[in-house]
MIMARLUM-307640 format. One line per 4 residues: number of its first residue (from 0); their letters; for each residue x, z, y of N, C-alpha, C. Coordinates in steps of 0.05 Angstrom, whole numbers, plus 5000, padded with zeros to 4 digits. Last residue first. Example, Ala and Ser with C-alpha at 12.3 -4.5 7.8 and 13.67 -1.06 7.14 Angstrom:
% residues 2
1	sa	5257 5142 4955 5273 5143 4979 5258 5157 5001 | 5264 5156 4886 5246 5156 4910 5264 5156 4934
% end
This chain:
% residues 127
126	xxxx	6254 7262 1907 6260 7244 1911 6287 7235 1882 | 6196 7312 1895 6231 7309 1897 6226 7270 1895 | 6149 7337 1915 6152 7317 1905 6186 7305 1910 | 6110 7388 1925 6130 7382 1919 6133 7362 1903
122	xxxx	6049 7428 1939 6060 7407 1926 6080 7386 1935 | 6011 7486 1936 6037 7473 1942 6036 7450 1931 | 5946 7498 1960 5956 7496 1938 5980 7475 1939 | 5907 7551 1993 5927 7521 1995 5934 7523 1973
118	xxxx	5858 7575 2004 5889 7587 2007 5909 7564 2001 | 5797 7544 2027 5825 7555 2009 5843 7564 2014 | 5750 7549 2073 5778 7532 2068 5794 7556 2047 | 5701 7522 2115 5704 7545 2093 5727 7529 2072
114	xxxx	5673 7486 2149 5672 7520 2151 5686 7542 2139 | 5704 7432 2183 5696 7446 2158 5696 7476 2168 | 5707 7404 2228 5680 7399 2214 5670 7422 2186 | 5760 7406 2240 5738 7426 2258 5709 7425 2239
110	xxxx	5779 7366 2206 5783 7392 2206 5770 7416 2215 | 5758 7303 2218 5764 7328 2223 5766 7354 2216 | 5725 7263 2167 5767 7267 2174 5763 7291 2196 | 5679 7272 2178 5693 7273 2160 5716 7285 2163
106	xxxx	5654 7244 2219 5668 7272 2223 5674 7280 2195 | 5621 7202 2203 5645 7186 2226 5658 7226 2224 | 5591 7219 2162 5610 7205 2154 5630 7207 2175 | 5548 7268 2181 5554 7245 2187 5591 7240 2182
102	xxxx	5534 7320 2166 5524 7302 2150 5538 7274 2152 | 5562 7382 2170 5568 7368 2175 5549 7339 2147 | 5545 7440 2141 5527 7434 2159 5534 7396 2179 | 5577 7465 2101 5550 7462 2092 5529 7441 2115
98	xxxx	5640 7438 2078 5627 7438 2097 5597 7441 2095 | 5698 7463 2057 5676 7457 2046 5654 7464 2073 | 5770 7447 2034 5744 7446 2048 5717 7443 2052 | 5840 7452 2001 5808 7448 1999 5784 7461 2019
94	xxxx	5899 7435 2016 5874 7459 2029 5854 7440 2021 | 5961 7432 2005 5941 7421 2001 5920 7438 1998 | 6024 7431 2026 6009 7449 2023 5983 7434 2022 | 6072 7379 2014 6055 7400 2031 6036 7413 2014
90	xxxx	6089 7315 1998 6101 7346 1998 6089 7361 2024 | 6093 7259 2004 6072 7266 2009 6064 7305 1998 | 6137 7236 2015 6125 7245 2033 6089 7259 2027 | 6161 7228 1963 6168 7251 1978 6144 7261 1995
86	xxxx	6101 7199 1928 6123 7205 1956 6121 7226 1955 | 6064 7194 1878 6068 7208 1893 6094 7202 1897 | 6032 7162 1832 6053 7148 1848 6060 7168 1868 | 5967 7193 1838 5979 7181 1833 5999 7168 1849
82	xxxx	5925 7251 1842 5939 7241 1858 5965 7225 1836 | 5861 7267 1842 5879 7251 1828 5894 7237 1847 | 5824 7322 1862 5842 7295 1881 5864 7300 1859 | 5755 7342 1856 5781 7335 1840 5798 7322 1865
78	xxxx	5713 7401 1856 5731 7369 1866 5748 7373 1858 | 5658 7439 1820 5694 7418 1824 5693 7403 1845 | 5611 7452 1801 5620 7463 1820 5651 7461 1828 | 5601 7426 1746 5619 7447 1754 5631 7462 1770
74	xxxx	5562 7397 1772 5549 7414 1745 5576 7433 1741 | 5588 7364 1802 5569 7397 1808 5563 7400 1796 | 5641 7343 1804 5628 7349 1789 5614 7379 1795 | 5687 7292 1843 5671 7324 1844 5649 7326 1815
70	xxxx	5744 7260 1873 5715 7267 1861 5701 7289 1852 | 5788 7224 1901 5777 7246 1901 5747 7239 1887 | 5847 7188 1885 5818 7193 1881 5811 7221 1887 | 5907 7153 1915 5892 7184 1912 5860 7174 1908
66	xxxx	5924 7104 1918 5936 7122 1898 5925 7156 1893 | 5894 7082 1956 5900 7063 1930 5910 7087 1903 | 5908 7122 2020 5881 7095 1995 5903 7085 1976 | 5948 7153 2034 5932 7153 2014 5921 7140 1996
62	xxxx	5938 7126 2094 5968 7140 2076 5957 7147 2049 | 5894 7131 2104 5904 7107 2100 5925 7111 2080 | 5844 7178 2080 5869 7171 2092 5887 7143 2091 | 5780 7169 2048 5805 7174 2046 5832 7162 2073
58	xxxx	5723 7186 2023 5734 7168 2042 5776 7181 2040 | 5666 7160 1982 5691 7174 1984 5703 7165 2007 | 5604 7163 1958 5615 7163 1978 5635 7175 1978 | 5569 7199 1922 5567 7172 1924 5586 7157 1936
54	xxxx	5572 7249 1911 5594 7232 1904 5590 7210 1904 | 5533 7276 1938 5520 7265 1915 5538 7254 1906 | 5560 7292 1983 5545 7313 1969 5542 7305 1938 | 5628 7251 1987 5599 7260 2003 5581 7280 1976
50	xxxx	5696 7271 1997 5674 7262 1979 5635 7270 1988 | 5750 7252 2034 5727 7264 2020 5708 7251 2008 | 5819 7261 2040 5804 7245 2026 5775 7262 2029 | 5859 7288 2075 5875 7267 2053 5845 7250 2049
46	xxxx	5877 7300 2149 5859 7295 2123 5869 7274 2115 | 5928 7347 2165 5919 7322 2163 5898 7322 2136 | 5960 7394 2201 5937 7394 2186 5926 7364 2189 | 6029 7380 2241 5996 7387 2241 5976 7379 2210
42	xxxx	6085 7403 2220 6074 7382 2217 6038 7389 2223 | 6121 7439 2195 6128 7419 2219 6105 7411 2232 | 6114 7413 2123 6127 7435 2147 6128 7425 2167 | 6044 7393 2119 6065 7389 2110 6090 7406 2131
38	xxxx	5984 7396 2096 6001 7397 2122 6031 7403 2105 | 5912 7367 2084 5940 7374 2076 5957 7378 2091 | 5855 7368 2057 5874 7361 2079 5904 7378 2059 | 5799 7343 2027 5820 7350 2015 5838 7345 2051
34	xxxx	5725 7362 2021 5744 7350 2027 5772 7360 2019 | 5654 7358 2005 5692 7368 2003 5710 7357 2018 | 5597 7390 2030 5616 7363 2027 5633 7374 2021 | 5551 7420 1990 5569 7423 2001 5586 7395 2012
30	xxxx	5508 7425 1961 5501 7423 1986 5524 7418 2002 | 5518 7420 1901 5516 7397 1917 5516 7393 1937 | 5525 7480 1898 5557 7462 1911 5543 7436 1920 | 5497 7532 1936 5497 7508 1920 5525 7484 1914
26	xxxx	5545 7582 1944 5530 7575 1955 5517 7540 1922 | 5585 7608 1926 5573 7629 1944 5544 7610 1959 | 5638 7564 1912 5625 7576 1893 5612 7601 1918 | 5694 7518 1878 5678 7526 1903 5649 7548 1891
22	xxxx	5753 7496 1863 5725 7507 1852 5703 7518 1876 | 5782 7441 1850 5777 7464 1879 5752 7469 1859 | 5854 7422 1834 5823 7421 1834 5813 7444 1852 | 5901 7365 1830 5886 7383 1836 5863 7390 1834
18	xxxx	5942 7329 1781 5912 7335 1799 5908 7364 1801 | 5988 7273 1790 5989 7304 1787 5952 7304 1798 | 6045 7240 1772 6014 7232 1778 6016 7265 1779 | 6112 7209 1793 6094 7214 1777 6067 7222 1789
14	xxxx	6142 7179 1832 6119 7169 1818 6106 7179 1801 | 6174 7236 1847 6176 7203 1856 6162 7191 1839 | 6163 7289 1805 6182 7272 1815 6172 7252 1823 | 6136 7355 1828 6140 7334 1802 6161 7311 1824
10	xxxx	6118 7422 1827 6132 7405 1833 6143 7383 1809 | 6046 7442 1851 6074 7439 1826 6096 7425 1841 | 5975 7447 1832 5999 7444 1855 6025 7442 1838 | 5926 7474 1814 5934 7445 1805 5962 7435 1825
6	xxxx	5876 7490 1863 5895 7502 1837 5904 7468 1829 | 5840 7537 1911 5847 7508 1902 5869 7521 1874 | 5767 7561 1920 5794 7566 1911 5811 7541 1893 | 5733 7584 1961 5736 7563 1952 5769 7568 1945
2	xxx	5664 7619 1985 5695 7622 1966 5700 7590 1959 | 5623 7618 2036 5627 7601 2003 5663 7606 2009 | 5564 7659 2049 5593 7655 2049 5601 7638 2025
% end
């Protein structure tokens, strides 16, 4: 079983920067992929960004690219998502994901792909 617990949420304003982090932890973390989704009220569960085992490899949401990094440190058993320039829109609940058995890149972005998910972590972005 892998625990994964997100932190780093808040409410900030129209460009400012904010990071989250996910600790993960019941299993190796390298073995793990991460990922970052997010859902907003209303609104179906969308992927923001992942990161492959070795952090070689990031992928990310269109809505996203340029202003969100995701990255990871297994010597700390972390991901990170540096989130810069934040939108209104981009206000929701943010769920860390951790997949032991998904390898291929093209399943990334689904949701079904992951086994093992956080309690969410808020984030509010006033206009």
């Amino acid at each position: 079983q892998v625990q994964v617990i997100e932190s780093g949420g808040g409410l900030v304003q129209a460009g400012d920067s904010l990071r989250l982090s996910c600790a993960a932890s019941g299993r190796t973390f390298s073995s793990l992929l991460m990922a970052w989704f997010r859902q907003a009220p209303g609104k179906e569960r969308e992927f923001v960004a992942a990161i492959s085992r070795s952090a070689g490899t990031t992928y990310y949401a269109d809505s996203v690219k340029g202003r969100f990094t995701v990255s990871r440190d297994n010597a700390r058993n972390t991901v990170y998502l540096q989130m810069n320039s934040l939108k209104p829109e981009d206000t929701a609940v943010y769920y860390c994901a951790a997949s032991l058995t998904v390898y291929s890149s093209s399943r990334y972005h689904l949701s079904r792909s992951y086994d093992y998910w956080g309690q969410g972590t808020q984030v509010t972005v006033s206009s």
